[in-house]
N, C-alpha and C positions, 0 to 999 in steps of 0.2 A: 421422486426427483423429476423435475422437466428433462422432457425428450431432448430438449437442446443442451443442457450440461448435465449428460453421463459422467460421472467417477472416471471411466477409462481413459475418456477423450480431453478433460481438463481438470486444472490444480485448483478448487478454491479453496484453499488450508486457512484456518484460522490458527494464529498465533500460539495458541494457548497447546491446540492438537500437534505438534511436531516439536520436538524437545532440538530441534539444531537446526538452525537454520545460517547456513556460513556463506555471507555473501563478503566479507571484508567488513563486515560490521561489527559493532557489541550487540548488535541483536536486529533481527528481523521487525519487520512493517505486523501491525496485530491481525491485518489479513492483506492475503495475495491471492493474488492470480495468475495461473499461466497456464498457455496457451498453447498447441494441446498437449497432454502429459497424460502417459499412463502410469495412474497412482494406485492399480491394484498390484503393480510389483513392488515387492518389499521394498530393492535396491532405490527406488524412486522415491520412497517417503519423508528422503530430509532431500533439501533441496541445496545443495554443490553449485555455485553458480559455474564453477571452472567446469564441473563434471557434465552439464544442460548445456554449456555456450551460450549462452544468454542470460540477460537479467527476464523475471518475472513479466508481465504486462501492465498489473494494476498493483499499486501498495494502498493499502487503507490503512490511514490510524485515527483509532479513535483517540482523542484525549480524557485523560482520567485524574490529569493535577496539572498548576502551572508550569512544572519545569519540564515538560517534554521535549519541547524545543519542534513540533509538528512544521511550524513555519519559518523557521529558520536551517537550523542545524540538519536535518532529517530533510529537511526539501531540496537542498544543495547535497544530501549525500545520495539518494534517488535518483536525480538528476546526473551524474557524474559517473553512475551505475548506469544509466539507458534506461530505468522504467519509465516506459510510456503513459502511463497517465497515475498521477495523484492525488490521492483524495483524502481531505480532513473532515473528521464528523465531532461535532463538540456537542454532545446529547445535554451535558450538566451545562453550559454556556461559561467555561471557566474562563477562556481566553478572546473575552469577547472586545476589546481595544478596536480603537477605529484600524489600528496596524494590522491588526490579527484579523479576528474574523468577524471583527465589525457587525454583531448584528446577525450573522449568519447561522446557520447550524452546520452547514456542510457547505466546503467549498471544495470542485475538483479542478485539477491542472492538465496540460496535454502537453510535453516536451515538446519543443521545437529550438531548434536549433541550438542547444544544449543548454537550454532555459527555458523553465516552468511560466503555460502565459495560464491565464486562470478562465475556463471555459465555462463555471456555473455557482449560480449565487442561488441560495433558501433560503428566502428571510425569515427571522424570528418571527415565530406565531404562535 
């Protein structure tokens, strides 16, 4: 593991490893991040948004079929939450619409002012 993310000092959970993750949602982002979190105590291993006082830092989802709702539903529920920055990664290119993600594979967002502005485009290659 890089000297800069130790396990103790911060959260990168993938979705799949943490069977609860209760933020006021039907379900957690497929990975997060937060910033810094000691996750070799048990008590820390599901993430409480009420119990932390804070939303996460980063939500990542990957999309995996069209009906995820990445850019829509899920970017305004983030957003509304305080995560700081958002990021859609579309590996299959399923939602690739000039609306969506046009061509991209990955696009990330930065909150400001309690709306997502879009800080990075990868074009398809």
């Amino acid at each position: 593991m890089n000297r800069w993310l130790k396990r103790e000092q911060y959260g990168l959970i993938l979705g799949g490893i943490l069977q609860r993750i209760a933020l006021h949602l039907h379900s957690g982002p497929d990975v997060f991040l937060s910033l810094p979190m000691d996750w070799s105590k048990k008590e820390n291993r599901s993430y409480f948004f009420w119990e932390f006082g804070k939303p996460f830092e980063v939500a990542i989802e990957i999309v995996s079929n069209r009906e995820g709702s990445e850019l829509d539903h899920k970017l305004l529920k983030y957003a509304r939450l305080g995560v700081t920055y958002y990021t859609v990664f579309d590996p299959l290119r399923q939602i690739q619409e000039p609306e969506q993600m046009d061509g991209h594979l990955l696009r990330a967002f930065v909150l400001s002012a309690g709306r997502y502005q879009l800080i990075s485009e990868t074009p398809a290659g």
